[in-house]
DSSP file (Angstrom, degrees, kcal/mol; ACC not computed):
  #  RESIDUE AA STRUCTURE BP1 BP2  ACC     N-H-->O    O-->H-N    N-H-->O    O-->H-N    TCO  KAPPA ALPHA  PHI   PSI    X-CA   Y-CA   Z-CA
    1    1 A X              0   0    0      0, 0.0     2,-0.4     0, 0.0    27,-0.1   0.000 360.0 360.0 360.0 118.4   -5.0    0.5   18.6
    2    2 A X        -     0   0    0     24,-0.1     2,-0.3    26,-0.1   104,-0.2  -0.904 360.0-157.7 -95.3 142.9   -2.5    0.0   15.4
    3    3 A X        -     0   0    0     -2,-0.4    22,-1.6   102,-0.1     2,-0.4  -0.951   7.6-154.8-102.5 158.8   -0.5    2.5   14.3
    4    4 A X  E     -A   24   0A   0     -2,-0.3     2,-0.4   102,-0.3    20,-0.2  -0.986   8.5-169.3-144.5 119.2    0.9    2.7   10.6
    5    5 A X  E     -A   23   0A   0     18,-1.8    18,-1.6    -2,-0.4     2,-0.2  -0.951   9.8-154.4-133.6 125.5    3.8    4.2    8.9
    6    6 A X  E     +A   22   0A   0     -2,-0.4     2,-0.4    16,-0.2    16,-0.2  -0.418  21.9 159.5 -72.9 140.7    4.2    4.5    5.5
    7    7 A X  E     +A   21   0A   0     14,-2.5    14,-2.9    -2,-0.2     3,-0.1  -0.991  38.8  63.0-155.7 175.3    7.8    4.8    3.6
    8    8 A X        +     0   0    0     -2,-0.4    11,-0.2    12,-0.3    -1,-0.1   0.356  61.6 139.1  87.1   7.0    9.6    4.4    0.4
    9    9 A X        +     0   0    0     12,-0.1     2,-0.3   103,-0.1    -1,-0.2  -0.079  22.0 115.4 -76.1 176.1    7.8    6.8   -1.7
   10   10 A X        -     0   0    0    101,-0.3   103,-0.5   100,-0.1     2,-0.4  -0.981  58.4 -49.6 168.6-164.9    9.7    9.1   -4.1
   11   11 A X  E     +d  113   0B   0     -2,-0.3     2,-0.2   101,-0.1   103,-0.2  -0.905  49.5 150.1-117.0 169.0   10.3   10.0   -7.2
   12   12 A X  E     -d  114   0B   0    101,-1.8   103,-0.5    -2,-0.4   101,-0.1  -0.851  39.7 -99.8-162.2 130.8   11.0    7.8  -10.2
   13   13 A X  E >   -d  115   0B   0     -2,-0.2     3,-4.3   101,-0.2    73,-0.3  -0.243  52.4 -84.6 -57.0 139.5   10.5    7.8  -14.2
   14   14 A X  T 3  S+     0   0    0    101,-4.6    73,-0.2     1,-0.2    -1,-0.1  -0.070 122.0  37.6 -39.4 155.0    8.0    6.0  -15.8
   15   15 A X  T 3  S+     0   0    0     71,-4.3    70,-1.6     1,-0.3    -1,-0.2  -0.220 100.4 118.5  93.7 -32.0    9.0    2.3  -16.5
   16   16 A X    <   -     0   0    0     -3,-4.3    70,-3.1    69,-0.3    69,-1.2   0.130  58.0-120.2 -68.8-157.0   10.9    2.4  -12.7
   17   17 A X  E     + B   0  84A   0     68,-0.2    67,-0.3    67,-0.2     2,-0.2  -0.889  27.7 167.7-142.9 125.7   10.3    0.5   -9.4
   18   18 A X  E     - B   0  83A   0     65,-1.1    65,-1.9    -2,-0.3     2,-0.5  -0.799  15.3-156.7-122.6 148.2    9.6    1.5   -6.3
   19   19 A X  E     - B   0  82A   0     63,-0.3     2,-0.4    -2,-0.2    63,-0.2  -1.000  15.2-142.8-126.8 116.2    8.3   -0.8   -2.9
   20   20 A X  E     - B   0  81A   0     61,-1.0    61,-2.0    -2,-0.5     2,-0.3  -0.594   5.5-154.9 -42.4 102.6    6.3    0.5    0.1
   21   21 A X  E     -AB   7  80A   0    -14,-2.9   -14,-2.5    -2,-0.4    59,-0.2  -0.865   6.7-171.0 -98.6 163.5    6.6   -0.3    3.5
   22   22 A X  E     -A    6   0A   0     57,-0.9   -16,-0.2    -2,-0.3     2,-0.1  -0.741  15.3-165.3-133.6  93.3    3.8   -0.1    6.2
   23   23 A X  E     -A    5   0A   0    -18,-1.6   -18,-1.8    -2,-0.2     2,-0.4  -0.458   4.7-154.2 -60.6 134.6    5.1   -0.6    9.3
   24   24 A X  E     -A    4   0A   0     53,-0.7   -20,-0.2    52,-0.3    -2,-0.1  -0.981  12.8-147.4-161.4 158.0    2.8   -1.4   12.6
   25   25 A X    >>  +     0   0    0    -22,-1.6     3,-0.6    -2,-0.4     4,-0.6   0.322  58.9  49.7 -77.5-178.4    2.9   -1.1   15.6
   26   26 A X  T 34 S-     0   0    0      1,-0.2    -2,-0.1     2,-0.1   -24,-0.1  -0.017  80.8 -95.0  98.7 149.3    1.2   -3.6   18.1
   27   27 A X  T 34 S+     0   0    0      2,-0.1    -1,-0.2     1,-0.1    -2,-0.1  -0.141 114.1  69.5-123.1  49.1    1.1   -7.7   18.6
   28   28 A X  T X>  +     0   0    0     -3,-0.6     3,-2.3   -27,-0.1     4,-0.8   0.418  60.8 110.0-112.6 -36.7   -2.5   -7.8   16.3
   29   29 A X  G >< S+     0   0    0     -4,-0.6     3,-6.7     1,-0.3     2,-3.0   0.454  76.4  52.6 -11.5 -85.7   -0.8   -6.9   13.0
   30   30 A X  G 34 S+     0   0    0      1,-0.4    -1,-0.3    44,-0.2    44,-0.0   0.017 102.4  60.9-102.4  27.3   -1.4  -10.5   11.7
   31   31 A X  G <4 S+     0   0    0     -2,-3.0    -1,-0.4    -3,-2.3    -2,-0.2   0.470  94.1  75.1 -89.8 -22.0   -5.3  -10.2   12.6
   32   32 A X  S << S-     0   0    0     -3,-6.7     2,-0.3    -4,-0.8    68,-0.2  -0.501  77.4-137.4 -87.1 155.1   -5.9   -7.2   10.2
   33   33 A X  E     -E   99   0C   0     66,-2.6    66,-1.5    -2,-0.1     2,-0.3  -0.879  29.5-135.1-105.9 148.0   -6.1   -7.7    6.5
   34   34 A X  E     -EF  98  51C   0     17,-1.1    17,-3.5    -2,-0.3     2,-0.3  -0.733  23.6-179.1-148.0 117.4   -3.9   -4.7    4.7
   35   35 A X  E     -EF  97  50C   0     62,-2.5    62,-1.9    -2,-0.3     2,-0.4  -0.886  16.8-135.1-133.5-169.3   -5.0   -2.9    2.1
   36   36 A X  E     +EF  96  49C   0     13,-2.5    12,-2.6    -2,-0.3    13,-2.2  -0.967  19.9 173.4-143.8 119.3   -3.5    0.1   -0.2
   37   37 A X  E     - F   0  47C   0     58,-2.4     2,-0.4    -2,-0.4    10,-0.3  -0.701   7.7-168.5-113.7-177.9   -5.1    3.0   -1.3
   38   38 A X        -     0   0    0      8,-2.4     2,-0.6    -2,-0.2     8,-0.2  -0.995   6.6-158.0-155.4 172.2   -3.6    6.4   -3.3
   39   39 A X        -     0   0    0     -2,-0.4    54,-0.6     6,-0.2     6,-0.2  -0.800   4.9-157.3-175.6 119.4   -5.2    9.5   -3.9
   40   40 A X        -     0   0    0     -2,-0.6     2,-0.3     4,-0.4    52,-0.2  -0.584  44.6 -76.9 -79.9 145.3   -4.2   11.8   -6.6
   41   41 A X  S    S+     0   0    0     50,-0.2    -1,-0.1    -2,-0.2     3,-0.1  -0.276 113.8   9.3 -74.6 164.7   -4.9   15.1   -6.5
   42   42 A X  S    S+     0   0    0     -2,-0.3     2,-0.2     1,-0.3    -1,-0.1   0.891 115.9  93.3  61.4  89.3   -8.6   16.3   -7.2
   43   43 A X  S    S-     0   0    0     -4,-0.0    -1,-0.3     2,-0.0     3,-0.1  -0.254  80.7 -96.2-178.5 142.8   -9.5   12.7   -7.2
   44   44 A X        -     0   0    0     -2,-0.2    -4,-0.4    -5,-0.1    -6,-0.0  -0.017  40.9 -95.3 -34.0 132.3  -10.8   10.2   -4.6
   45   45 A X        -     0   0    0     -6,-0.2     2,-0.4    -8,-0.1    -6,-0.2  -0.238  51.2-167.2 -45.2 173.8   -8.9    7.8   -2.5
   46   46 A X        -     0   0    0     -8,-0.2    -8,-2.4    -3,-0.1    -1,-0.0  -0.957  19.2-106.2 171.4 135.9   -9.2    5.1   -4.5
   47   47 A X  E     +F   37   0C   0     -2,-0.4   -10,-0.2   -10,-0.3     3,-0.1  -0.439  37.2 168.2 -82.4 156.0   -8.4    1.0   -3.4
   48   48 A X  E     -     0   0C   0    -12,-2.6    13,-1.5     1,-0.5     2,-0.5   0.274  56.0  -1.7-125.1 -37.2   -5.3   -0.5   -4.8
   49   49 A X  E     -FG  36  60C   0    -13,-2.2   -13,-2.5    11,-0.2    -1,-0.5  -0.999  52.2-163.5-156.1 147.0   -4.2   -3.8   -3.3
   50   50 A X  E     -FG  35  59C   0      9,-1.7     9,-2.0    -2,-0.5     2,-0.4  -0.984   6.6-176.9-132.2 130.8   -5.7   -6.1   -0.3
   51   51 A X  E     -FG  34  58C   0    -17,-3.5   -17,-1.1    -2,-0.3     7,-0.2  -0.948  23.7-126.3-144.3 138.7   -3.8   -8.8    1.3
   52   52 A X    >   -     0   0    0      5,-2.4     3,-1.8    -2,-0.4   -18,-0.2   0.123  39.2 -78.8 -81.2-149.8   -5.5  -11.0    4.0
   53   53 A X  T 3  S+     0   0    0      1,-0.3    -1,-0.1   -22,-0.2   -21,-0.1   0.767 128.5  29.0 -83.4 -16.9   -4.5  -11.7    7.3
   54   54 A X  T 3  S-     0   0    0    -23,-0.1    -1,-0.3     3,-0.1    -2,-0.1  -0.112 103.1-120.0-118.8  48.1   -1.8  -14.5    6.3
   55   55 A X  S <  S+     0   0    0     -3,-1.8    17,-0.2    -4,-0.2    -2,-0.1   0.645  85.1 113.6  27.8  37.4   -1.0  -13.1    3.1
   56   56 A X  S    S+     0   0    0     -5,-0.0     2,-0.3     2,-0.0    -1,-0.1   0.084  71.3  59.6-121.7  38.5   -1.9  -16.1    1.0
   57   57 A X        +     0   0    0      2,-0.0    -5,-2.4    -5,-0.0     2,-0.3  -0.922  62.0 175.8-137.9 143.7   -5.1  -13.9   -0.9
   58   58 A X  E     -G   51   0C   0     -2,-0.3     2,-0.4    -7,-0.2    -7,-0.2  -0.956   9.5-179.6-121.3 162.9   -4.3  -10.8   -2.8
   59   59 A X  E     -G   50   0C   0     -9,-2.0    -9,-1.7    -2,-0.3     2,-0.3  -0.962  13.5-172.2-146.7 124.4   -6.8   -8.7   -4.9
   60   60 A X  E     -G   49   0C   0     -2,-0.4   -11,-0.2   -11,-0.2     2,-0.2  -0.843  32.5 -94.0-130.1 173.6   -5.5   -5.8   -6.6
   61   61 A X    >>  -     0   0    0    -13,-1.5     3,-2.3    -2,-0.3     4,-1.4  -0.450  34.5-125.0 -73.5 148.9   -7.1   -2.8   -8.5
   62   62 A X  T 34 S+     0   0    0      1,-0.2    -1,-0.2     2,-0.2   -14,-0.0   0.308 111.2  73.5 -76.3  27.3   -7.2   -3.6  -12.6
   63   63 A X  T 34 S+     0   0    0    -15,-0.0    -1,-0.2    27,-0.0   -15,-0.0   0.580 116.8  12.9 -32.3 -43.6   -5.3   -0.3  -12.8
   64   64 A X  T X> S+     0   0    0     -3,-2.3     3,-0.9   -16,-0.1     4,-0.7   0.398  83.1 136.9-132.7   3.8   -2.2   -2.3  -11.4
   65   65 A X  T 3< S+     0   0    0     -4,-1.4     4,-0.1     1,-0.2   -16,-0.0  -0.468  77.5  16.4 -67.1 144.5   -3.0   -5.5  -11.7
   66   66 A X  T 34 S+     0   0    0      2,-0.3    -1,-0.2    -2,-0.1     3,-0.1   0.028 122.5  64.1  60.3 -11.3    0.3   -7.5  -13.1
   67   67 A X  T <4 S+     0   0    0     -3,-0.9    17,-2.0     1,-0.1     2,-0.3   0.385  99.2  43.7-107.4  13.4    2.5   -4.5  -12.3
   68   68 A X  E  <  -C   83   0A   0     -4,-0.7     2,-0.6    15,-0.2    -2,-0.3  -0.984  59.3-172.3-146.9 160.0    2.2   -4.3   -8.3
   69   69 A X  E     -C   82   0A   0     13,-2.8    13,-3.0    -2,-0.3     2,-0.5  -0.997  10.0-141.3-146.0 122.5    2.4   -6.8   -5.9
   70   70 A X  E     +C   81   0A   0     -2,-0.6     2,-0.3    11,-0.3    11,-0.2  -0.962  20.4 169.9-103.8 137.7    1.8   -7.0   -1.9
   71   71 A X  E     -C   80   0A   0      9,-2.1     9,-1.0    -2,-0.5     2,-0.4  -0.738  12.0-150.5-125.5 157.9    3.4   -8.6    0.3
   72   72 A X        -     0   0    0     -2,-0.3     2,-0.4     7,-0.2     7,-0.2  -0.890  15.7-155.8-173.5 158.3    3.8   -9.0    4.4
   73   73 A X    >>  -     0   0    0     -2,-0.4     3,-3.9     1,-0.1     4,-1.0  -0.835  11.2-178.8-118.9  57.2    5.8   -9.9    7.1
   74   74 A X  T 34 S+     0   0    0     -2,-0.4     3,-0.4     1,-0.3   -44,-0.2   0.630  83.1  48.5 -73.5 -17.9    3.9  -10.8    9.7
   75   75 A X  T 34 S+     0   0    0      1,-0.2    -1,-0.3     2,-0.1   -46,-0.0   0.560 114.9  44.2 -94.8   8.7    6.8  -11.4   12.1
   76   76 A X  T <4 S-     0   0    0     -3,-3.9   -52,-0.3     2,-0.1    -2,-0.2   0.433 113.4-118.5-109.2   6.0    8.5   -7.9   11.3
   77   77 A X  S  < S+     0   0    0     -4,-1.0   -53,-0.7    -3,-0.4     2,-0.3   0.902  71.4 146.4  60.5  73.3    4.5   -6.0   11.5
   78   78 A X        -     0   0    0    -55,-0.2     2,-0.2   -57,-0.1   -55,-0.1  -0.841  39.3-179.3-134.1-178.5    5.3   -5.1    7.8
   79   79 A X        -     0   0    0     -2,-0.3   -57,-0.9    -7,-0.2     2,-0.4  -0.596  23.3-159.2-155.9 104.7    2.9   -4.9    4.8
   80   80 A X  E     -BC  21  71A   0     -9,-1.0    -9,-2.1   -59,-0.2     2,-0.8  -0.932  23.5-155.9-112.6 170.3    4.5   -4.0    1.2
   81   81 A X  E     -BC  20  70A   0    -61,-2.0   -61,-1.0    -2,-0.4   -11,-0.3  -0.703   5.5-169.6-111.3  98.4    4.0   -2.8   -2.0
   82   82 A X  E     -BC  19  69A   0    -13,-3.0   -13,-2.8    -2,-0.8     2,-0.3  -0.466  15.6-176.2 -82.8 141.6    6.2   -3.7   -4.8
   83   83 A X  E     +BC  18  68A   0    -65,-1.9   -65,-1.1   -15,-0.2     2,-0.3  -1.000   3.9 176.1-131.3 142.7    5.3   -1.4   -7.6
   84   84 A X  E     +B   17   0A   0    -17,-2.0   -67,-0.2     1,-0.4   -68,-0.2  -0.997  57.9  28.5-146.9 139.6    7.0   -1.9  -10.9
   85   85 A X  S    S-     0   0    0    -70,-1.6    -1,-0.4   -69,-1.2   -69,-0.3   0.984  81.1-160.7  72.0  65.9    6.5   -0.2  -14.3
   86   86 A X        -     0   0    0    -70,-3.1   -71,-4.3   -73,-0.3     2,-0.3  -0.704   8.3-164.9 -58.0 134.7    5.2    3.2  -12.9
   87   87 A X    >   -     0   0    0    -73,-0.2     3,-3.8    -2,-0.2    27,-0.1  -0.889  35.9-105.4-108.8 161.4    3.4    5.3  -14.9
   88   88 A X  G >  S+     0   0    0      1,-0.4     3,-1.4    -2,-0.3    26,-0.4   0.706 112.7  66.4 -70.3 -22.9    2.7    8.8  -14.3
   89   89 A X  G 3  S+     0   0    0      1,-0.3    -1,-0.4   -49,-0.0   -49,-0.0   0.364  91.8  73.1 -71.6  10.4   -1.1    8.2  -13.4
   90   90 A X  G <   +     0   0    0     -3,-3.8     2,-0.6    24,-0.1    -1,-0.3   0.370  67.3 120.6-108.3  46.6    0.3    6.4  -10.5
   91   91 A X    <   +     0   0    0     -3,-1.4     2,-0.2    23,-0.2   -50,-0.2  -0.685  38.6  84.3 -75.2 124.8    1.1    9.1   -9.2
   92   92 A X  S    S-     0   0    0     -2,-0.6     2,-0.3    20,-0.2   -52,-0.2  -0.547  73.4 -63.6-163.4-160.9   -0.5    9.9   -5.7
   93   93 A X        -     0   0    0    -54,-0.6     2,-0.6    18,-0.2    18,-0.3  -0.895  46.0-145.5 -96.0  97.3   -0.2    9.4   -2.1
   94   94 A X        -     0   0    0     16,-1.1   -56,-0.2    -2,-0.3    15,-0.1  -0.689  14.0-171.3-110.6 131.0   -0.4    6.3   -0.9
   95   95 A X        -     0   0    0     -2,-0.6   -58,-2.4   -58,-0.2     2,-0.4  -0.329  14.7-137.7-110.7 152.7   -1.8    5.1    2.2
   96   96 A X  E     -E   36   0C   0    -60,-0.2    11,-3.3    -2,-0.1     2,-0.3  -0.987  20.8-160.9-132.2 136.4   -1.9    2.0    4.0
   97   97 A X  E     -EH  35 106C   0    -62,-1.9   -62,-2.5    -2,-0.4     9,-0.2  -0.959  13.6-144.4-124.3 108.2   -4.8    0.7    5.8
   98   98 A X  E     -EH  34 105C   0      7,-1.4     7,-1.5    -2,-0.3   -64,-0.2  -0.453  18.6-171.0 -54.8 143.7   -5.9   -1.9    8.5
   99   99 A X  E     +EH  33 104C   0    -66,-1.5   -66,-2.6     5,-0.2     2,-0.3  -0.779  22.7 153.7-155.1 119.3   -9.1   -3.9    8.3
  100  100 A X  E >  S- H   0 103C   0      3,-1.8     3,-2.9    -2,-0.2     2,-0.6  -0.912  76.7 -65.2-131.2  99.1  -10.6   -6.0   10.9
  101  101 A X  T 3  S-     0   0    0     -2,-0.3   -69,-0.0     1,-0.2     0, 0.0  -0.358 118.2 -17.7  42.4 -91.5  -14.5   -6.3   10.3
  102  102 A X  T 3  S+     0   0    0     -2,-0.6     2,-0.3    -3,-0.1    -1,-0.2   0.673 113.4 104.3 -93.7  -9.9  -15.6   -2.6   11.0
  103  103 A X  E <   -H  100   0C   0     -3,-2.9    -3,-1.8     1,-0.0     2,-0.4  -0.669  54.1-170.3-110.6 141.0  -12.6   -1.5   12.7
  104  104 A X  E     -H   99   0C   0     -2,-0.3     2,-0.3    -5,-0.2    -5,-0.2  -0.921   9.5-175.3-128.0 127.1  -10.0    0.9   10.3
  105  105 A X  E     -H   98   0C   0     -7,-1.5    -7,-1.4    -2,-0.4     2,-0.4  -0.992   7.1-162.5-133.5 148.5   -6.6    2.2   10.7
  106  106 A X  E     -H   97   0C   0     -2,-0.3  -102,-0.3     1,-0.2    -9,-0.2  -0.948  11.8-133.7-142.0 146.0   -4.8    4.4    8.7
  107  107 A X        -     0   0    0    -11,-3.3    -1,-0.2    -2,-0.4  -102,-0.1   0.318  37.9-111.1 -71.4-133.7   -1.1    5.6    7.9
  108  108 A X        -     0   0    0      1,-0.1    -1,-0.1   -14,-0.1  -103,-0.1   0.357  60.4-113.0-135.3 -21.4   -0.2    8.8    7.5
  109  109 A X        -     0   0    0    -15,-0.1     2,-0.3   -13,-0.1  -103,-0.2  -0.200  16.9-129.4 101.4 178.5    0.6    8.2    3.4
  110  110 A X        -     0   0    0     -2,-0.1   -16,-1.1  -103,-0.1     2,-1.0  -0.933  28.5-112.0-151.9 126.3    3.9    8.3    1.5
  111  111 A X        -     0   0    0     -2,-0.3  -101,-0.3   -18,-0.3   -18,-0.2  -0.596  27.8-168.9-101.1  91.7    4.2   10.4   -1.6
  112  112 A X        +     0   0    0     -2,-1.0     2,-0.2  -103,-0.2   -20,-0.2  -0.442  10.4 177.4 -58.8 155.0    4.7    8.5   -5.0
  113  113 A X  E     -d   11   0B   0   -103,-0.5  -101,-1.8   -22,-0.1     2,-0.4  -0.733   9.4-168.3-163.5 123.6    5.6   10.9   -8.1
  114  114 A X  E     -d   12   0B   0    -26,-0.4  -101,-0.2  -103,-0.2   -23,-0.2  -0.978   9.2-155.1-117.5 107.7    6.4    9.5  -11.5
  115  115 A X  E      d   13   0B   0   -103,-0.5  -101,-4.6    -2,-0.4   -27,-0.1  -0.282 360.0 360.0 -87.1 154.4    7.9   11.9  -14.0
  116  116 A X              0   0    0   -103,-0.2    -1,-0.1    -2,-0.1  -103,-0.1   0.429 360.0 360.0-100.9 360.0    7.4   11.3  -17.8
């Protein structure tokens, strides 16, 4: 069992910076690969960023590609998400996700909001 908790969300004006942590719990962390999802409302969760299980592959969405960045800590159980240049479509909730073949864990989300 992981558990996941998300934090750093907020609010910020377009152009700012914000970074994500996903904290978890456990001594597996560095078997899952981590991804990032968000979900706006009326609209789907939606992928953002993947980082594998020794954080030297990332794949992010072309929404955010060259403006967000993940990263992870495998000896602090951390995951993050530097986001830079916000615009107001990324505004969402965003959730952080374990993935080890079939098996899925999920935070509880952290509420981005980018004001115009």
């Amino acid at each position: 069992q992981v558990q996941l908790v998300e934090s750093g969300g907020g609010l910020v004006q377009a152009g700012g910076s914000l970074r994500l942590s996903c904290a978890a719990s456990g001594r597996t962390f560095s078997r899952y690969a981590m991804r990032w999802f968000r979900q706006a409302p009326g609209h789907e969760r939606e992928f953002v960023a993947l980082i594998n299980e020794d954080g030297g592959y990332t794949r992010y969405a072309d929404s955010v590609k060259g403006r967000f960045t993940s990263s992870r800590d495998n000896a602090k159980n951390t995951v993050y998400l530097q986001m830079n240049n916000l615009r107001p479509e990324d505004t969402a909730v965003y959730y952080c996700n374990a993935v080890q073949g079939t098996v899925n864990y999920w935070g509880q989300g952290t509420q981005v909001t980018v004001s115009s």
